[in-house]
Structure formats: C-alpha cells, structure tokens
VEXDODREN-222227 format. One record per residue (C-alpha): x, y, z; residue number from 1. Coordinates in steps of 0.5 Angstrom, whole numbers, plus 500, padded with zeros to 3 digits. Layout:
N
[r [X,Y,Z],NUM]
...
***
This chain:
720
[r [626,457,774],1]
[r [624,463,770],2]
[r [626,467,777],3]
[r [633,464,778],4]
[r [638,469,777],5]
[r [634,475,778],6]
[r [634,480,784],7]
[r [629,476,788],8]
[r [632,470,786],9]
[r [639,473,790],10]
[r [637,476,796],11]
[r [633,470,798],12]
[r [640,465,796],13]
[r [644,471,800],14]
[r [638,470,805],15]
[r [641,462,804],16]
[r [648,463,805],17]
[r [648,469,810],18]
[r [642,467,815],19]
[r [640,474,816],20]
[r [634,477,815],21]
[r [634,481,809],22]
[r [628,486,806],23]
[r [629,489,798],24]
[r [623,493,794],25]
[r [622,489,787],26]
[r [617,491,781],27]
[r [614,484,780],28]
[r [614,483,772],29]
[r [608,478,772],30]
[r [603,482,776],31]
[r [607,488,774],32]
[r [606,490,782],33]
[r [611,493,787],34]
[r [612,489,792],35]
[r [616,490,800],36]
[r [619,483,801],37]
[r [622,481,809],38]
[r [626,474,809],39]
[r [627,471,815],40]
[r [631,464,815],41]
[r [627,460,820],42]
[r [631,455,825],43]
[r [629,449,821],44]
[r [634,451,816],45]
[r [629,454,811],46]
[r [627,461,809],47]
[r [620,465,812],48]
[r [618,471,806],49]
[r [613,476,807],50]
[r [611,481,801],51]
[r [607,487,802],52]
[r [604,491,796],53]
[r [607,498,795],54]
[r [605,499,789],55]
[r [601,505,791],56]
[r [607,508,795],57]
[r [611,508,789],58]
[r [605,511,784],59]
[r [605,516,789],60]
[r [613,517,789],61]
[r [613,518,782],62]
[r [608,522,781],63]
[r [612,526,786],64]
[r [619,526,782],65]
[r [613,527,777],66]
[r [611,534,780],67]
[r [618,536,782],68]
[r [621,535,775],69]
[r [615,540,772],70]
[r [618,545,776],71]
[r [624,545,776],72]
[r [623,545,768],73]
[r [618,551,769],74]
[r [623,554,773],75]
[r [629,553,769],76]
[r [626,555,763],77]
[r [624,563,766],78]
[r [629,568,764],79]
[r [630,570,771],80]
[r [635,567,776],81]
[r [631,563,781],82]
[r [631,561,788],83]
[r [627,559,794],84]
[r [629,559,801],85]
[r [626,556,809],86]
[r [624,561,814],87]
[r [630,563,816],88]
[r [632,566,810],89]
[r [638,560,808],90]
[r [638,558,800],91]
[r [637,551,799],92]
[r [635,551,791],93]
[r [637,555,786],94]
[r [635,555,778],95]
[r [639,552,773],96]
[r [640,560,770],97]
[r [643,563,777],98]
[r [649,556,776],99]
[r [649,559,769],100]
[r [650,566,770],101]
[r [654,566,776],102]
[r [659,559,775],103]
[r [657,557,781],104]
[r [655,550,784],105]
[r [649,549,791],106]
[r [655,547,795],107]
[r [658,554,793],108]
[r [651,558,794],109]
[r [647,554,800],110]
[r [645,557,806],111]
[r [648,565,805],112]
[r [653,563,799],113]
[r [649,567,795],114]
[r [654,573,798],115]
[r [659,571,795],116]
[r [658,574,788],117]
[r [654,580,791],118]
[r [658,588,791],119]
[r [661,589,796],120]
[r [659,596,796],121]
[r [652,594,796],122]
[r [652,587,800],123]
[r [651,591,807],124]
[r [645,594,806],125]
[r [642,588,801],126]
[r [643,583,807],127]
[r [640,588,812],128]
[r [633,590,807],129]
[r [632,583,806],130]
[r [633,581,814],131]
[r [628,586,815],132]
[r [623,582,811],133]
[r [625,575,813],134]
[r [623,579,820],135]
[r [616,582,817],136]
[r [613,577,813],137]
[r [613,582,808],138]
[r [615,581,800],139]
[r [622,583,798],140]
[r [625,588,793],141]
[r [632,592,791],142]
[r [636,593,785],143]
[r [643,591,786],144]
[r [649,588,781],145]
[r [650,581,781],146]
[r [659,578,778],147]
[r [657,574,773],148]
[r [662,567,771],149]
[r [665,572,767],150]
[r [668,577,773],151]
[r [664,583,770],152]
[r [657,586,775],153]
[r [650,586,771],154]
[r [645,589,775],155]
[r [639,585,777],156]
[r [631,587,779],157]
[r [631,582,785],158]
[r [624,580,789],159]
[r [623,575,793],160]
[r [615,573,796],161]
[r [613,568,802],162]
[r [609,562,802],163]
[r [606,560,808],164]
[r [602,554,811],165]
[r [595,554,811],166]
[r [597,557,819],167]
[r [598,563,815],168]
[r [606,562,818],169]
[r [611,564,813],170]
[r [615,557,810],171]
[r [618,559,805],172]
[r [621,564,800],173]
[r [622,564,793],174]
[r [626,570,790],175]
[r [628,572,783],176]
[r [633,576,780],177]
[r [631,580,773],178]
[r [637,582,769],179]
[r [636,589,768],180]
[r [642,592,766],181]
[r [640,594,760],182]
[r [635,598,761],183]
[r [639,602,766],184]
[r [644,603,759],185]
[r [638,606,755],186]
[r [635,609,761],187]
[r [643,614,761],188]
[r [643,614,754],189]
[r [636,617,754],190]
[r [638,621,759],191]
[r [645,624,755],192]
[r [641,624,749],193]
[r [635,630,752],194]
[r [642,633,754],195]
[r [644,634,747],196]
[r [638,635,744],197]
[r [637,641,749],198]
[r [645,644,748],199]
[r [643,643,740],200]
[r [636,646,741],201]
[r [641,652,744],202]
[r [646,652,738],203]
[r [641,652,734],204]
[r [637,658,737],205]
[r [643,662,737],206]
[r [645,661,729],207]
[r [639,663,727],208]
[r [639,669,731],209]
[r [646,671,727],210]
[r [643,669,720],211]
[r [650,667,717],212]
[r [649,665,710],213]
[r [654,663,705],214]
[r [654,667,698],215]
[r [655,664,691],216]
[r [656,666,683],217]
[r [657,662,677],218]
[r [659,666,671],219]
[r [656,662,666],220]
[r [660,665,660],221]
[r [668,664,664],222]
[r [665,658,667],223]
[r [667,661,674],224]
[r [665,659,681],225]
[r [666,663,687],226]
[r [664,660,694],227]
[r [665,665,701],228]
[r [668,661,706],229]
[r [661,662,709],230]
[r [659,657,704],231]
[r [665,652,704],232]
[r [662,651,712],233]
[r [655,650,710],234]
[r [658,644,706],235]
[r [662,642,712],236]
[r [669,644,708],237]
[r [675,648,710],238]
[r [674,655,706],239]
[r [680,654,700],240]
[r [681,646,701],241]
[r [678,645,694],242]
[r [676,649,688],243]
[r [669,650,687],244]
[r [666,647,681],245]
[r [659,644,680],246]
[r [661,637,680],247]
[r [664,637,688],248]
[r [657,642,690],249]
[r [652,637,687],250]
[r [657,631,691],251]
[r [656,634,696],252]
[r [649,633,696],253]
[r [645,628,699],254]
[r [644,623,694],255]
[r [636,622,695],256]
[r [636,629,693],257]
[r [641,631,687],258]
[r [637,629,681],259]
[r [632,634,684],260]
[r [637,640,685],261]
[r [640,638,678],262]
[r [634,639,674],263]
[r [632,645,678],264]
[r [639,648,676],265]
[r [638,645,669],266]
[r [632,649,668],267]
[r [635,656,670],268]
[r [640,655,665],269]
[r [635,655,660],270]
[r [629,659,662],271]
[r [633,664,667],272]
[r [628,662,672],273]
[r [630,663,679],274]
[r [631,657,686],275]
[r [628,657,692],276]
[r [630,650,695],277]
[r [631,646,701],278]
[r [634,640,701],279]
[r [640,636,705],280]
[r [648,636,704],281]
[r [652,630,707],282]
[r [659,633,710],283]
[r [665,630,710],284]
[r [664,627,716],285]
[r [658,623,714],286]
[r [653,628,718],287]
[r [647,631,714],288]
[r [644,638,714],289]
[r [639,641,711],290]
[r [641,647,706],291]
[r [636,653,704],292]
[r [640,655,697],293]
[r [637,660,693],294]
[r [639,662,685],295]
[r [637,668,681],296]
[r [639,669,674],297]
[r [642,675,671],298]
[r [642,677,663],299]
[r [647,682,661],300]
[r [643,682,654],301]
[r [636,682,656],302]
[r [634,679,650],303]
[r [638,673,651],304]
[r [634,668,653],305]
[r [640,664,658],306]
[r [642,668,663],307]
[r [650,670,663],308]
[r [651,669,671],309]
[r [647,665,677],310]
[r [649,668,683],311]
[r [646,666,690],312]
[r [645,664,697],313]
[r [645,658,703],314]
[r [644,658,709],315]
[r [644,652,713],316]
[r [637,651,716],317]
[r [639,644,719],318]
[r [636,647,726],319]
[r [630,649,723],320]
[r [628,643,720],321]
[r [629,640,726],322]
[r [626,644,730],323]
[r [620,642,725],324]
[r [620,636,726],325]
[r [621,635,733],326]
[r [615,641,733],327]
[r [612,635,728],328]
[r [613,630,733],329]
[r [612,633,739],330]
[r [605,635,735],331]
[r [603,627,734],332]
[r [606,624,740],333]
[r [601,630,745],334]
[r [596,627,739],335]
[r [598,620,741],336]
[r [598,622,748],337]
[r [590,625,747],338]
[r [588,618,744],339]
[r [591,614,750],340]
[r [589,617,755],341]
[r [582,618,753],342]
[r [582,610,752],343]
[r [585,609,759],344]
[r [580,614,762],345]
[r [575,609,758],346]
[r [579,603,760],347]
[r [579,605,768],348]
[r [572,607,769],349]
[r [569,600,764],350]
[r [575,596,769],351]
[r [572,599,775],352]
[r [565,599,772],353]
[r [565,591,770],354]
[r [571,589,775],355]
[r [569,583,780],356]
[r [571,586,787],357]
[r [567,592,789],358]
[r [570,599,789],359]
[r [569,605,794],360]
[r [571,611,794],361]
[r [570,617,798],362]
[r [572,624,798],363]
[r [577,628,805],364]
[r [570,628,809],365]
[r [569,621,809],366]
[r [562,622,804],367]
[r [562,615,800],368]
[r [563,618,792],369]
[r [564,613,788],370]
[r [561,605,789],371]
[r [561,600,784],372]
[r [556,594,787],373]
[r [553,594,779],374]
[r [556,588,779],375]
[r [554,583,784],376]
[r [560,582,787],377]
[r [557,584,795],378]
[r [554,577,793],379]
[r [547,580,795],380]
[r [549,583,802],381]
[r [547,591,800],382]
[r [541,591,796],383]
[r [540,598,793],384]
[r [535,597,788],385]
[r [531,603,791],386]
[r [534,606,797],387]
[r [539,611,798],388]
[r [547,609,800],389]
[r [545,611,807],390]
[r [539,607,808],391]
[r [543,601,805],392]
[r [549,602,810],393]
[r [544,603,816],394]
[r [541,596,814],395]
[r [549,592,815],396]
[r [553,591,821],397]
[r [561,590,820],398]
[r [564,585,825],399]
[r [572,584,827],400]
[r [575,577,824],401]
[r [573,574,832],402]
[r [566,577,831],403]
[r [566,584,835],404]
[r [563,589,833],405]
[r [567,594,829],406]
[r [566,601,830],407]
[r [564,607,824],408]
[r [570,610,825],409]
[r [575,605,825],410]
[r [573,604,817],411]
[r [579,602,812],412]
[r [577,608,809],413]
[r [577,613,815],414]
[r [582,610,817],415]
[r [586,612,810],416]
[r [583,618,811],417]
[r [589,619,816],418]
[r [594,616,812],419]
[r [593,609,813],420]
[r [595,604,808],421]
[r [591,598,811],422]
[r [590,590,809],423]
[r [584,585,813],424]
[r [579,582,814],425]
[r [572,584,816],426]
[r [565,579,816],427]
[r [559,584,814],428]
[r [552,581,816],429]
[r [546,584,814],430]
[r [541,585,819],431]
[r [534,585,816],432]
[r [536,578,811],433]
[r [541,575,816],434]
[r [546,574,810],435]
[r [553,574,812],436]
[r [560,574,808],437]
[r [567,574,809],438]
[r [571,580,806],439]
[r [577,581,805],440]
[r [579,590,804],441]
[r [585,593,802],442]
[r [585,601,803],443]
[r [589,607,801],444]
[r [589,615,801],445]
[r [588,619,795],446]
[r [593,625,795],447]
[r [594,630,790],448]
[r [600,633,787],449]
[r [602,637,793],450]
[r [602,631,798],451]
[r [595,633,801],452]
[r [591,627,803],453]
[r [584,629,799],454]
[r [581,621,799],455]
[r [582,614,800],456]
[r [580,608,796],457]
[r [578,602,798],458]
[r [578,594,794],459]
[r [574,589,798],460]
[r [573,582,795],461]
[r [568,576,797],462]
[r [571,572,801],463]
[r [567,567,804],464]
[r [568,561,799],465]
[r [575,562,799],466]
[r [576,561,807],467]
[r [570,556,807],468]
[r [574,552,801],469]
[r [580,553,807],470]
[r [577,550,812],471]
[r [574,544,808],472]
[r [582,544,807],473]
[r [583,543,813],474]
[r [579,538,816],475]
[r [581,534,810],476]
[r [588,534,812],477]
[r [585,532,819],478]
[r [582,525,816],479]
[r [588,524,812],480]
[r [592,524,819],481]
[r [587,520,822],482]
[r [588,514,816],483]
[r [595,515,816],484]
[r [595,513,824],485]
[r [590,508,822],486]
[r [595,505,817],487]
[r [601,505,821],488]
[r [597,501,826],489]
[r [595,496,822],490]
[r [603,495,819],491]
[r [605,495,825],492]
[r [599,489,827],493]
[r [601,487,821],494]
[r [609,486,823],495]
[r [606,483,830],496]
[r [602,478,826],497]
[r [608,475,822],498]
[r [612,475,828],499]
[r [607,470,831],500]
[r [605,468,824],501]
[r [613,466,823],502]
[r [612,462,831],503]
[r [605,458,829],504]
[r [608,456,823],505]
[r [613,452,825],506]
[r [611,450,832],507]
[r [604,448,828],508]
[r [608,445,822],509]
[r [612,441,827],510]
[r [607,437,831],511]
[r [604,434,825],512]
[r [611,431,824],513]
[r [614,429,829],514]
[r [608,425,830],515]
[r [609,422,822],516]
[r [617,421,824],517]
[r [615,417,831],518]
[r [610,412,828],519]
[r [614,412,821],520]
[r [621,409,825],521]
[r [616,405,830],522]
[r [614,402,823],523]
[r [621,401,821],524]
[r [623,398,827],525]
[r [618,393,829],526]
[r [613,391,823],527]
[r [615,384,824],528]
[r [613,383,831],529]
[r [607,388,831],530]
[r [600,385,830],531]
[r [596,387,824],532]
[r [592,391,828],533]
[r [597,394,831],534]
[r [601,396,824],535]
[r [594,399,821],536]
[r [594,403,828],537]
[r [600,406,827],538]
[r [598,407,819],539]
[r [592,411,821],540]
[r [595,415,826],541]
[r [601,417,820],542]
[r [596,418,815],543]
[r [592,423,821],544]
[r [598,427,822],545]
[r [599,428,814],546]
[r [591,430,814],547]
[r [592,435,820],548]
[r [598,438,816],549]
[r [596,438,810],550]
[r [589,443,813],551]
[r [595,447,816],552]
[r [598,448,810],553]
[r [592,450,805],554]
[r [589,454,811],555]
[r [597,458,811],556]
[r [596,459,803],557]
[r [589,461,804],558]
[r [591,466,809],559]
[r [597,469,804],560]
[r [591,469,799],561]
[r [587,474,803],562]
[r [593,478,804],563]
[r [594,479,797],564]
[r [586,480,794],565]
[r [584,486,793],566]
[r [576,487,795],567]
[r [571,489,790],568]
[r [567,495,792],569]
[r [560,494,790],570]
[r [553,494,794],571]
[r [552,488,798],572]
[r [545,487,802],573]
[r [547,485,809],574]
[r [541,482,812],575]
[r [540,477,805],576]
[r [548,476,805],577]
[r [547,474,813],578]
[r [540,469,812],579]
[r [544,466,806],580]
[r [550,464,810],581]
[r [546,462,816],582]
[r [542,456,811],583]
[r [548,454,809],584]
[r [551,454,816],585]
[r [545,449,817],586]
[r [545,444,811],587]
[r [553,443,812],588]
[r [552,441,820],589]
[r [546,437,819],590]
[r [540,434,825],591]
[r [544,438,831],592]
[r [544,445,828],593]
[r [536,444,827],594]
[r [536,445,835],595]
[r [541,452,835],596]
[r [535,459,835],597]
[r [539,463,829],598]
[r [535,469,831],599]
[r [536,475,825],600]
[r [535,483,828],601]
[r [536,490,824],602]
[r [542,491,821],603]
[r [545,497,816],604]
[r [541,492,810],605]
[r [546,496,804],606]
[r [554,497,805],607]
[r [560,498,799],608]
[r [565,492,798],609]
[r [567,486,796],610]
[r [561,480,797],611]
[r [565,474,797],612]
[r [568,477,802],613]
[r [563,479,806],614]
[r [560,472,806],615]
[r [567,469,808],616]
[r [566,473,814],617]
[r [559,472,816],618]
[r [561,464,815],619]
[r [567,464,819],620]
[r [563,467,824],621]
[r [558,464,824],622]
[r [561,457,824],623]
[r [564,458,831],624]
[r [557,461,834],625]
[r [554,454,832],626]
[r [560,451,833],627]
[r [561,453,841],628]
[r [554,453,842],629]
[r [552,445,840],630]
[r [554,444,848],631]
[r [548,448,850],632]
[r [542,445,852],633]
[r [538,451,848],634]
[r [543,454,844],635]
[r [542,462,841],636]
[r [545,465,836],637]
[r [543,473,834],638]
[r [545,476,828],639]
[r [545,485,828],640]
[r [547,492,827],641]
[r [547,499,828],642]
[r [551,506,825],643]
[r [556,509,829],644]
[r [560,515,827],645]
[r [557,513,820],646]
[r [560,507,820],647]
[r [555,501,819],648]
[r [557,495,825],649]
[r [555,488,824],650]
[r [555,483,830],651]
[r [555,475,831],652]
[r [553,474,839],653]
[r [552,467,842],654]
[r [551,464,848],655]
[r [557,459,848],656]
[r [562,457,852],657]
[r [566,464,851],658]
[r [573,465,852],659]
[r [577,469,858],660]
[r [577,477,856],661]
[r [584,477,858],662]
[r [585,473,852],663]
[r [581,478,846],664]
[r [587,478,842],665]
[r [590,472,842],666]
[r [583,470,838],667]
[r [585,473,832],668]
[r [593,471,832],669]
[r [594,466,827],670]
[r [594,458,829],671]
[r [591,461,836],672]
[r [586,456,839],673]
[r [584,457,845],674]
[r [580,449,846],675]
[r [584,444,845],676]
[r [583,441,839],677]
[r [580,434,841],678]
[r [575,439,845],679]
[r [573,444,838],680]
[r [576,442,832],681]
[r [579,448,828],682]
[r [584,450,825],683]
[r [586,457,829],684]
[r [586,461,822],685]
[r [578,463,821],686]
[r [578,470,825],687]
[r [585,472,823],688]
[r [582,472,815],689]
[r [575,476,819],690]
[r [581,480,821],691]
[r [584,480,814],692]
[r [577,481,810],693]
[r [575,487,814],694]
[r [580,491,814],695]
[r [581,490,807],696]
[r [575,495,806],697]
[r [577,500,811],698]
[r [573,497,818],699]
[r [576,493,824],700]
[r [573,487,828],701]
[r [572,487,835],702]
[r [570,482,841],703]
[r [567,481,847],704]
[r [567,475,851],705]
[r [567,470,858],706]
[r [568,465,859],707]
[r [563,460,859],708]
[r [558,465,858],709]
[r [558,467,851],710]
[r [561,471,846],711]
[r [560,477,841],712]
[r [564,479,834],713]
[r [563,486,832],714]
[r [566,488,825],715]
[r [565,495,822],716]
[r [564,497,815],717]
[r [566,505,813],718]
[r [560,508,811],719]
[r [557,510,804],720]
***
C-alpha cells in the first residue's frame, strides 16, 4: 500500500494500461539503494519486473558531477578568464569570468567564436601564432586587447598549454587570459615620468648655471618692503601684482615651515642676527619649492641693538634639493641593489646547492665547471666519494630512451655548446654496480652581454619513479578495460538469462496449472459418478500439481534473492567447506549414498568470499553428482582444484550419465533440465544459482561433459 501512487507504482500501472515494456531508474527509500528496473507485460495478462542494482553507478556519476563541480568552482574563482579546448584548437568551455567580461554566452564563443571579440588589427597574426602551436604541441603565449560587454579593449596576457593522454598526444588545451591593462598604463607613465625627470634634471642644470636670485629690503623704521621682480617669481608671482608685505611673504611659505622662518625673523628683529635658511614655498598653482633665503641686519647707530633695515636674498634651489634627494635615493636604492643582489647571490648558490635535481655546467670548451651531485639526487648512479669527475664519468654508459648507446659528443651540454636548447630523455647505467636510472634533461647555452656563447647549463632530473609509476598506470587501465569487458558480458548474459527466465517461467508455471484446471473440472463435472477411489486419484494428482508449483515459485524467489545478495568477503578453507557438504550430501540421501566413492584430492585450501555461499555451490554441485550417478554400479565422485593465472579453480567430476556437449549452456539456464522429470527430479534452478554465486564474487562456471559418461563442473574464485 505504501507504494501506491509513487514513481514505481506508476510506470508499472502504465506497464498495465499500455502493455509495453517500460524501463525507469529509481532511488528505493527503504533499502536506499539505486535500482534499473525492466517491465514487461507477460501474455497471460500479468507483468514480469526485472530490478538491477545501480547503486554504484550513480556513486560514481555523483562523485563525477562532484569532481567537475570543484572545477568549475576553482576555475570560476581565478581572476583570470579561462577556457579549454580539443586538439584541433575548437573552444568547448569557458570560465564564468570570460562570459563576465565579454558579455557573451557558449553559443556565441564555441568553436572560434572567440574571434569575435578580438582586435581586428591583431586577429591575423593571434590566430596564425596560436595554429602554429596547435601544430607543434608546444605551449602558447601573446599579449593582444580583448572588447569587453562594455565596447572598450583591455589588454590581456594570454597563454594556453596542452594536456596530453598517457600516449603523450595532445588532448586538449587549456588557456587563460591575464588583464594586464593596467600594468601596461603605469609602465608609459613611467616612461613619460623618466622623460620629465630628465627634461627638469636639464632646466634645472641651466638655472644653476645662470645663478639668478631675487632681492629684497625691509625698512624697519618706514615699515617699507621692497621685492625684485626676481623675487616675486621665485614666490611664483607676477612681479607687481601684489604689494609686498610680510604677511603675503610668510602665506607663501609651506605651512609646515612658517613658524620656523617666523621665529628666525623675530630673532633678527631683536638680536640684529643674520638668516641663512632653506625651507619650502608653496606658488599659486599649488606647486612647492624649496627657497634658500638669506637676511643681514643693518644698524644706522651702531649702539642700537635692533637693527634699522634687513636687506636680503632668494634663490630658488628646488632643482638642487631635488637633485639631493634624488642623489639620496639613487644612493639607498644602489644600497638596496647591493643587499638584494648579494641575498640572491647567496639564495642561487644554496638553491643550486640544496636543489633536488642535479645541475651541471660547463665552460665554451665543454670541461665540466660546476656539478651539484652533493645532494643525492643521482639516486646513487655517480659515487664520487674519492674520485675524480673523470673517473666517475668513465664508470657510466648513456643510452638513447630505445636503448642505443649515446655518443660523448651528442651530450645535451655539447650540443648546447652550438646553441642548442634541448629537452629528452636518457637511461644512464652504471657499469661496475649495474644501477640504471631514467633521466629526464633540459640544457642550454650561456652567453655573455655580446651574444657569444661561453657555456651551456644542464637540469637533469630522476625519472624512474615517474615513468615506473606510469606503466603501472597503464597496466591498470588494461585491467580495468578487462573487467569492463567481463561486465558487459556478464549483463549481456544476464539480459539472456531474463529472456529465457521470462519463457521458463511462464511455460513451467503453466504446466502445474493446467493440470489443476483438468482434474478440478473433472471433479466438478463427474464427482457423483466417479468411485471413491478414483475422486482421491484426481485429489492427489491436484494436490501433486500445487506442490510442483509451489517448489517453482519458492526456487524463482530464492533465484531473485541470489541476484540481489551481495556476498561477504572473508577467508573460507575450501577442503573442510568441501568434506562438510559431502557429510551432509550423505546423511540427507541415506543407505544408497553409502555406496558412492567421494574421493577429496588437493585443492587451493584458502580463498576470499562469502561462506554461505560457497557452500551452496559445493551443495548444489554435489547434489547432482550423487544424484546422476546413483544408477552406476560403482559410482565416483572426486572433488579437486588448481591455480590458474592466479585464479583459485575448484571442480566436481562424476561418472554419471552425462549431457551432450552441445547442450553445455542450456545447463545453467533457469528451468533447464535435460532428464525428464520422472527420470531425475529437480527443479532445473540449481546450476543457474552456481552461476549466480560465483560470479558474485568475481569468477565463472564452466562445464565439461558426455553423455553417458560423466561430467565435470569447474568454477573459479579471483585469486588473494
């Protein structure tokens, strides 16, 4: 009741209505587990369902959506705009970022779209740069404006890089594009910035030279001031727009500075002491200079002790203080300089000192200057503990990556030497330990300030893990592959064995019946003519009927509970499992089994899986041998196993009455019988369960037979 109007609930009244088969995935909430459920209408008017457990599947399809969501969260939250791309260089996904910038959608930018916002003075040589790159495998990078949503071109760093299969071909690309707009406006305003410093440096070269300075007096007894038109532009004033007085002198200086220079001028008014400062003016226009402004008193009675009049000087020394303070900190950043190279001097040698790979280098005569083998990082190829580079050298042989001998002069660091820049592969073996490594190099020439080539340098980097952990890689993909294969043919059995399962069931299920339906109507028809005898006769064969159909239907629901247990995974001793079933096999047959020779040889005694089901194999197994053999005069049974290809194979050979060879397949078809069933009894489900158990834990079951001379069962376990 709990399922009527739910999804399952339905599709299969559809199934009803329809009478077409139907096939939906649904999340059971009971045993929470994902289910692939087949519905068929069957021709009696009634439904066939078929459920698969596909609760893995969707594990997997989530932890996939999963994994792709992370990505797009990592790629969506980089400030770069991004996008990824097939071999062929056609765009199938961008980051939210571009679509932000460029207020485009997939449908506009897939494929080349992307040209489509790109500067058409710089699509042509964009588009032939990254072709070439598509061609060569080799990573991509230009500096080209992009049209943002808003119609304006920002300048963007692009590069793009290839990801390859574990074949080494190229897959895919993935590319981003830096905004670098800004850093290109500072760079020309630094540039315009070093122009103007160098014109003023100039300016300021020539005012010195002429020296001009402005003049000044104050009569102190008329209260007077006089300014030079020198000086009112010194102040940054047109000569003769305002009066001189000492409050629009003292405005004009910077307001950091004007109590100093107001007291230096209150001191000279008393003590007739004279000025020698320097300190700023601010002009008109807001620009500050620095002034150099001098004073001397002058006494008309010299036993005065204020002076009469202050007459004095400014000269504007703005291009001197600046060329002070630029003096200052060219002086500190050359210090600074000092400090930072000598740190990265100190940084690269403990860098090439402690780095993992090793480092070699060699002067324009090819002689080794400079190895960095301190570290270990030959992973104990080289011992130098001893000896000189040389005889170290001697003791190696290099060998191309398809095992031919390198030559001395085909060396990454010869070969640099002429101006190569090379990347590869080497195996290096030692020949007196028998150690060999695979190397990976990258090498290049040193030149000097003219170009001259006066070195070359070489990184070489250990490999062999790598390449080892590679090829493990790809041996487990091959497995994977394998058990991919063997699970397509198991469902593609499986959808074999429903379709048989689907006839069986209602061929068998209608034999029972019809025998019921015929002795019922008899019953009914002819109860009052029919003796006694005759009415218990037609009784019993009704009853026999609903006891054969009731042993089909609890042998179809012990089927369907095969296919949805999933077995236990724990050591099992197959010899005693195997004596236990063979006792009980005994003691369930009584007197005449006494008379079958059960012979027990050796067998893998230890394998993984679930024991109850084990033993059901072993029974059923076993229950046929003694079963098909009790019409031998000396019936033999024997019971073995063997490793093969690390699997563990068990078998039960008799010598029985057989089967025909031809007929191998339909033994493990459900309702399958090849005896009729007044000959052996059996209900025709017992080797499809074997079937069912063993390949619940990973193996198969094979047969071997004919007729009239026996027949063996093998079935196979995976091996520990």
């Amino acid at each position: 009741p709990t399922m009527v109007g739910s999804y399952p609930y339905l599709q299969i009244e559809r199934t009803m209505r329809e009478r077409e088969p139907i096939q939906f995935e649904t999340l059971s909430p009971t045993l929470q587990t994902w289910v692939d459920a087949h519905v068929y209408p069957t021709a009696d008017g009634g439904l066939c369902v078929y459920f698969q457990d596909i609760t893995e599947r969707k594990q997997t399809e989530e932890r996939l959506k999963e994994s792709e969501q992370r990505f797009r969260t990592l790629a969506d939250s980089i400030p770069q705009l991004a996008w990824m791309t097939d071999a062929t260089g056609w765009i199938f996904w961008y980051n939210k970022r571009w679509f932000d910038y460029t207020g485009t959608t997939l449908e506009d930018m897939e494929g080349w779209g992307w040209q489509k916002v790109h500067h058409p003075e710089h699509l042509e040589r964009v588009t032939e740069k990254f072709r070439r790159a598509l061609e060569d495998g080799q990573s991509w990078e230009d500096t080209f404006p992009l049209r943002g949503k808003d119609g304006e071109f920002r300048w963007f760093l692009s590069r793009a890089f290839p990801i390859r299969d574990e074949h080494g071909k190229v897959s895919r690309w993935f590319g981003t594009n830096t905004d670098i707009t800004e850093q290109l406006q500072a760079e020309a305003a630094l540039r315009k910035t070093n122009e103007r410093l160098k014109e003023s440096e100039e300016l300021s070269r020539l005012a010195l030279t002429v020296g001009q300075a402005g003049a000044w007096s104050w009569d102190l007894r008329t209260s007077t001031l006089r300014w030079s038109d020198e000086y009112y532009r010194i102040f940054g004033i047109e000569p003769g727009s305002i009066a001189p007085q000492v409050e629009a002198g003292l405005s004009r200086i910077h307001p950091e500075d004007q109590q100093h220079v107001a007291a230096l001028i209150e001191r000279t008014l008393t003590s007739g002491e004279g000025i020698d400062d320097i300190h700023r003016v601010i002009w008109p226009d807001g620009s500050q200079h620095w002034v150099r402004w001098m004073a001397k008193a002058f006494f008309v009675d010299s036993s005065e002790s204020k002076p009469d009049r202050l007459v004095g000087l400014a000269i504007d020394v703005t291009a001197q203080k600046e060329a002070e303070e630029r003096l200052y900190k060219l002086n500190q950043d050359l210090q600074r300089r000092n400090r930072e190279l000598d740190a990265e001097r100190l940084k690269w040698q403990r860098l090439i000192e402690g780095i993992a790979d090793e480092v070699w280098a060699c002067d324009a005569n090819g002689k080794v200057s400079m190895v960095n083998l301190a570290t270990g990082a030959n992973k104990g190829l080289m011992d130098f503990e001893g000896k000189t580079l040389e005889e170290t050298l001697r003791e190696i042989e290099v060998l191309h990556p398809d095992g031919s001998v390198r030559p001395d002069e085909e060396s990454p660091l010869r070969r640099s030497l002429q101006g190569d820049v090379l990347r590869g592969e080497e195996i290096v073996r030692n020949r007196r330990t028998g150690t060999t490594r695979i190397r990976q190099y990258s090498s290049a020439p040193v030149g000097d300030t003219e170009g001259r080539v006066i070195g070359a340098v070489a990184v070489i980097r250990d490999v062999t893990e790598e390449r080892q952990a590679e090829s493990e890689i790809r041996r487990l993909n091959e497995e994977l592959e394998e058990r991919v294969k063997r699970r397509t043919a198991a469902l593609e059995r499986a959808n074999q064995e429903l379709e048989s399962f689907s006839y069986s069931v209602s061929h068998d299920l209608k034999a029972p019946l019809r025998v019921i339906e015929g002795f019922t109507r008899m019953l009914s028809d002819q109860y009052r003519v029919l003796p006694p005898e005759k009415q218990q006769q037609y009784i019993g064969l009704i009853q026999s009927g609903t006891q054969q159909m009731a042993r089909l239907i609890e042998s179809l629901l012990a089927f369907a509970r095969v296919s949805r247990q999933v077995p236990q995974k724990i050591k099992v001793n197959m010899q005693t499992l195997a004596e236990e079933v063979v006792r009980e096999q005994r003691q369930a047959i009584g007197e005449q089994a006494a008379q079958v020779m059960v012979i027990i040889g050796e067998m893998p005694r230890e394998a993984t899986g679930d024991p109850v089901l084990l033993r059901q194999v072993f029974a059923n197994l076993l229950a046929n041998a003694f079963k098909f053999t009790r019409r031998q005069e000396t019936p033999i049974i024997e019971i073995g196993g063997y490793m093969k290809n690390g699997d563990l194979v068990y078998f039960v050979r008799d010598n029985g009455v057989g089967f025909p060879s031809r007929d191998v397949e339909k033994l493990f078809q459900v309702f399958q019988r090849l005896h009729a069933q007044e000959d052996f009894e059996g209900s025709g489900i017992g080797l499809a369960n074997c079937r069912k158990f063993v390949e619940r834990h990973g193996g198969e079951v094979l047969a071997e037979g004919e007729e009239g001379a026996g027949a063996t069962f093998y079935f196979s376990l995976p091996g520990t």
